[in-house]
VEXTOR-140203 format. One record per residue (C-alpha): x, y, z. Coordinates in steps of 0.25 Angstrom, whole numbers, m for minus. Example, Ala and Ser with C-alpha at 12.3 -4.5 7.8 and 13.67 -1.06 7.14 Angstrom:
// residues 2
     xx     yy     zz
     49    m18     31
     55     m4     29
***
This chain:
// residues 378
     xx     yy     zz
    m11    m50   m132
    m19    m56   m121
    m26    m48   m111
    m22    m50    m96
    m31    m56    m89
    m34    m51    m76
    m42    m59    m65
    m47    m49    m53
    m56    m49    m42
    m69    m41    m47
    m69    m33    m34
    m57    m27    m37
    m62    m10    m39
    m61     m7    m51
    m51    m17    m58
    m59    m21    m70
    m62     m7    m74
    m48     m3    m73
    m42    m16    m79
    m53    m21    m89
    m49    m15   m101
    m36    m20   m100
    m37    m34    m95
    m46    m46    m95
    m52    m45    m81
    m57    m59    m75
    m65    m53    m63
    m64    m68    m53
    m66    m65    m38
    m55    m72    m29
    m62    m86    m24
    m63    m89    m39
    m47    m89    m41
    m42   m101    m46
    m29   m104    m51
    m37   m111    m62
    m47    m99    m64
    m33    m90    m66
    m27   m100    m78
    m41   m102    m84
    m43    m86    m85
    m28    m84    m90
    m27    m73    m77
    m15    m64    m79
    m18    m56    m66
    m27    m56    m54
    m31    m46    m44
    m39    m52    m31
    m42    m45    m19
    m37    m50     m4
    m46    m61     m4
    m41    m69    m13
    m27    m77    m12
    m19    m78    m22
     m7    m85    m23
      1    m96    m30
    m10   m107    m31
    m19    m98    m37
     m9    m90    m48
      2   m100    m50
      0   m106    m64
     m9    m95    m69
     m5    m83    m79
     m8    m73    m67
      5    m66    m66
     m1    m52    m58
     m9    m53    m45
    m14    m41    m40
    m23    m39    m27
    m28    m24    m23
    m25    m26     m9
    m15    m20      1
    m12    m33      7
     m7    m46      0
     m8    m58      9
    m19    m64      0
     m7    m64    m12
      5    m73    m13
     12    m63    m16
     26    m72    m16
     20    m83    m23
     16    m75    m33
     29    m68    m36
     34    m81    m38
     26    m85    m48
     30    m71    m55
     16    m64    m52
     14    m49    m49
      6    m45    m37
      0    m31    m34
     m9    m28    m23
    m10    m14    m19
     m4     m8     m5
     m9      3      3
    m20      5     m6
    m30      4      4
    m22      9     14
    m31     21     17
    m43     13     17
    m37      3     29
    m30     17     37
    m45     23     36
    m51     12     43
    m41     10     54
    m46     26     55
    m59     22     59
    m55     11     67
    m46     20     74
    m60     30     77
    m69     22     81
    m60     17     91
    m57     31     96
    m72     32     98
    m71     22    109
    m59     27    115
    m58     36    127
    m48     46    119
    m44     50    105
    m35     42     94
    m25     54     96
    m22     48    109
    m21     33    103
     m9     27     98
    m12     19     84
     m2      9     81
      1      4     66
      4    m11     64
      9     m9     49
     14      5     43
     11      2     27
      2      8     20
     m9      8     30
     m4     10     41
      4     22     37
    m11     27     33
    m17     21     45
     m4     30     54
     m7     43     45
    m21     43     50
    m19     38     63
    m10     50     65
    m20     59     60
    m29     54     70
    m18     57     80
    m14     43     84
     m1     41     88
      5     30     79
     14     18     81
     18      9     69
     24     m5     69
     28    m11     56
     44    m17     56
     43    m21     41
     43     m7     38
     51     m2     51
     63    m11     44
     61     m4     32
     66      7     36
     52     15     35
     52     29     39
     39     29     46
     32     43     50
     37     49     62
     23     50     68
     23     37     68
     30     27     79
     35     14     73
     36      4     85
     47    m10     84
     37    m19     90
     21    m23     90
     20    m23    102
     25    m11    105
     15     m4     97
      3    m13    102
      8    m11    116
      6      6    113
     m5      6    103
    m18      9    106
    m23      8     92
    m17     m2     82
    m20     m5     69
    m14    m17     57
     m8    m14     43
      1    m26     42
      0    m36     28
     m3    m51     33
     10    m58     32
     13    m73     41
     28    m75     39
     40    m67     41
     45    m55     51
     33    m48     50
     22    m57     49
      8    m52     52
      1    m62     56
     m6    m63     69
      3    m50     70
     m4    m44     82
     m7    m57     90
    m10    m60    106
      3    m53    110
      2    m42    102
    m12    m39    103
     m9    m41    119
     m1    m30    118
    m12    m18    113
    m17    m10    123
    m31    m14    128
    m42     m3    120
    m34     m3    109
    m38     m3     94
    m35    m13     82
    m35    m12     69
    m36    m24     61
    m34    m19     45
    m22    m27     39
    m24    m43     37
    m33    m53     43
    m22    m62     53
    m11    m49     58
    m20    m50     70
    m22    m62     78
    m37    m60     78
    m38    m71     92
    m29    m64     98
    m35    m51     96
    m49    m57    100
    m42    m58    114
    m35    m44    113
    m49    m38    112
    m56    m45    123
    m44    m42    132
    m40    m28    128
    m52    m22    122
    m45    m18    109
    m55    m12     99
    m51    m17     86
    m55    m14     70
    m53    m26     62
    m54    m26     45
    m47    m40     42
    m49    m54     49
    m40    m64     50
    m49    m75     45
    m54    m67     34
    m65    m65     29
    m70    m70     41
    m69    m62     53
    m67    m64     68
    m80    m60     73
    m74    m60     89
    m66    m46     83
    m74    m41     73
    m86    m40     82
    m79    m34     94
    m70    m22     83
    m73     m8     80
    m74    m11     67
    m72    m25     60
    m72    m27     45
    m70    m35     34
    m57    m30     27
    m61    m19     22
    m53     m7     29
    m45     m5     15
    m59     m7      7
    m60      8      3
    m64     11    m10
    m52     21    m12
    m44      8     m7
    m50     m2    m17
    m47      6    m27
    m31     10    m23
    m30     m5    m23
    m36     m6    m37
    m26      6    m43
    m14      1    m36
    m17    m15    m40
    m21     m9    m54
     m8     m2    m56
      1    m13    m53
     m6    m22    m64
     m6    m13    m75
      9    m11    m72
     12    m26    m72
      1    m30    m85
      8    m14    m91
     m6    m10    m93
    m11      5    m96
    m22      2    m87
    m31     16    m83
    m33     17    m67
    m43     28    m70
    m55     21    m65
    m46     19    m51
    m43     33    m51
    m58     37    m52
    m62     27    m42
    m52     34    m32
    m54     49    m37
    m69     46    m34
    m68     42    m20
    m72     52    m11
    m66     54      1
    m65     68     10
    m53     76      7
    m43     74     22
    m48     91     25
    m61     85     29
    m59     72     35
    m63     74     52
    m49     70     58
    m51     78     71
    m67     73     73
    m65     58     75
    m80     56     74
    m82     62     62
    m70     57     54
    m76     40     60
    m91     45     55
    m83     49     42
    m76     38     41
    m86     26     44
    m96     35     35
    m86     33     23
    m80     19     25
    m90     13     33
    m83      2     42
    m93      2     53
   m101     m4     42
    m91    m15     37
    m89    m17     52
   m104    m19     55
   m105    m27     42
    m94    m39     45
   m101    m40     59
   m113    m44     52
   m107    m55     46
   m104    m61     61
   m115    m72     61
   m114    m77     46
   m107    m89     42
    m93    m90     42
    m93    m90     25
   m103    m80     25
    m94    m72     36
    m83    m73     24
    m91    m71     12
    m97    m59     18
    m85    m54     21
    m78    m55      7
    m92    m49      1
    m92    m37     10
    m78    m34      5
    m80    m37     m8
    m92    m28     m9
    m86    m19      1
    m93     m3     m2
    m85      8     m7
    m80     15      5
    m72     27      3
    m60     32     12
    m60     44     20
    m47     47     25
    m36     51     17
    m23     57     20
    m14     59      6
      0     51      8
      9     65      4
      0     73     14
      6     74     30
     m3     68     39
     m7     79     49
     m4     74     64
    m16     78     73
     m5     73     86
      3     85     93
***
């Protein structure tokens, strides 16, 4: 019986060595995807990161029939086209979740360092209550925000949301009263609740002048012009991770930000690995493979991150010095502006080098899902 073959990107943590033994790997990186590459290496499944676009120009007419992509998001796949053509796609929710909530925490700090008052004075408001921004509130609260959420997709649903929590009918009510707001919404163009240019002119109008903007979800769910003149005319302080023309940034907000990165708020190591268990396990399943996740469980058992006794919630200071010490940020921050005066290609390639070689940081912050968040508000 043929072995399946398994095309993958080679910056995928940990793939091979859980996989090797039980397929034929064909390490090929994203740009050298073809349609004809596919037939020509009889490719039964493929796993790309973001980067890479997949949909039915590149797989229809191939013998791929499982596409899996260790992301949260998955605007880069075709996900209906590919249904069609019987294909099963995987990707791998949440699993970075944490990784995204820790940065919005150190966001979050270094603006309160500029501020003329604490965060448990500031209200944070949460444009998207999945898996981050349900990490993202949990923290906020343990800082002692008080906390507004605006998702109606979930809000339909019938979604019991905590009772700490104020779910708001309107963006613009909640840009209108939130002194902090921060983005954990999928890229979507069409439909009732499509994201693009979500916060555009009006909207971003709307946010109070000295107010703070994270920027985590997809390149495009802010109308990055628009936001050019919010700043100028409202003073917002802002922390960007994504770009709408990505991999090429918009050097007017970057050099202006608390903090602005190339896509890596989710790039934790603890993340990359989740991503790999979870996008691991949905293969196995559909290929009914015995496949051992010990090396992932290793990977995560060895990351070493301080138990939540002795993380410094009520020194600010100390838990940012903590926090930038372990994930670094500042640095990633300094390191795109660097890249300001290069080239427009070398602007793109250096940004899709830095991620694809992008350190093992580890995560600090940690709060277990069965535990109750301790409220620091009276």
């Amino acid at each position: 019986m043929r072995r399946l073959v398994c095309c993958f990107d080679p910056k995928i943590p940990l793939l091979a060595e859980v996989l090797g033994s039980h397929v034929d790997l064909r390490p090929i990186e994203g740009p050298k995807l073809s349609r004809e590459v596919l037939r020509q290496l009889r490719c039964d499944a493929l796993f790309v990161r973001a980067h890479t676009r997949v949909d039915a120009s590149l797989i229809e007419g191939t013998p791929v029939r499982f596409v899996g992509t260790p992301s949260s998001g998955i605007d880069h796949i075709a996900v209906e086209e590919l249904q069609e053509l019987g294909i099963t796609v995987a990707h791998a929710p949440g699993c970075n979740a944490n990784a995204v909530a820790e940065y919005v925490v150190v966001a979050l700090l270094l603006w309160e360092a500029l501020l003329p008052k604490q965060l448990s004075e500031e209200r944070l408001g949460i444009i998207g209550f999945g898996h981050i921004g349900r990490r993202v509130a949990r923290y906020a609260r343990q800082l002692g925000m008080d906390i507004w959420v605006y998702d109606p997709p979930l809000a339909r649903q019938g979604f019991e949301f905590p009772e700490w929590v104020r779910c708001v009918p309107t963006l613009q009510e909640l840009c209108r009263n939130c002194s902090a707001i921060t983005l954990h919404v999928p890229l979507t163009r069409d439909g009732p609740d499509a994201t693009w240019h979500l916060l555009d002119s009006e909207l971003l109008a709307e946010i109070p002048s000295g107010a703070l903007l994270v920027q985590t979800s997809r390149g495009g769910v802010v109308a990055e012009l628009a936001l050019e003149i919010a700043i100028a005319e409202r003073q917002l302080s802002t922390a960007i991770d994504v770009w709408e023309q990505e991999p090429q940034c918009n050097w007017r907000l970057a050099e202006n930000a608390l903090l602005a990165t190339p896509h890596i708020a989710g790039y934790t190591w603890q993340a990359r690995v989740r991503c790999t268990y979870t996008l691991v396990r949905h293969f196995a399943a559909w290929a009914q493979l015995p496949v051992s996740e010990a090396p992932l469980q290793s990977a995560l058992e060895e990351s070493i991150a301080p138990p939540p006794a002795t993380i410094p919630w009520e020194d600010r200071l100390s838990l940012l010095r903590l926090l930038l010490q372990r994930r670094k940020v500042d640095v990633d921050s300094h390191t795109l502006r660097s890249w300001r005066h290069l080239s427009p290609s070398c602007q793109e390639q250096a940004f899709r080098s830095y991620r694809d070689n992008y350190p093992r940081r580890p995560e600090t912050l940690w709060l277990p899902e069965d535990s109750p968040m301790p409220c620091q508000r009276t």
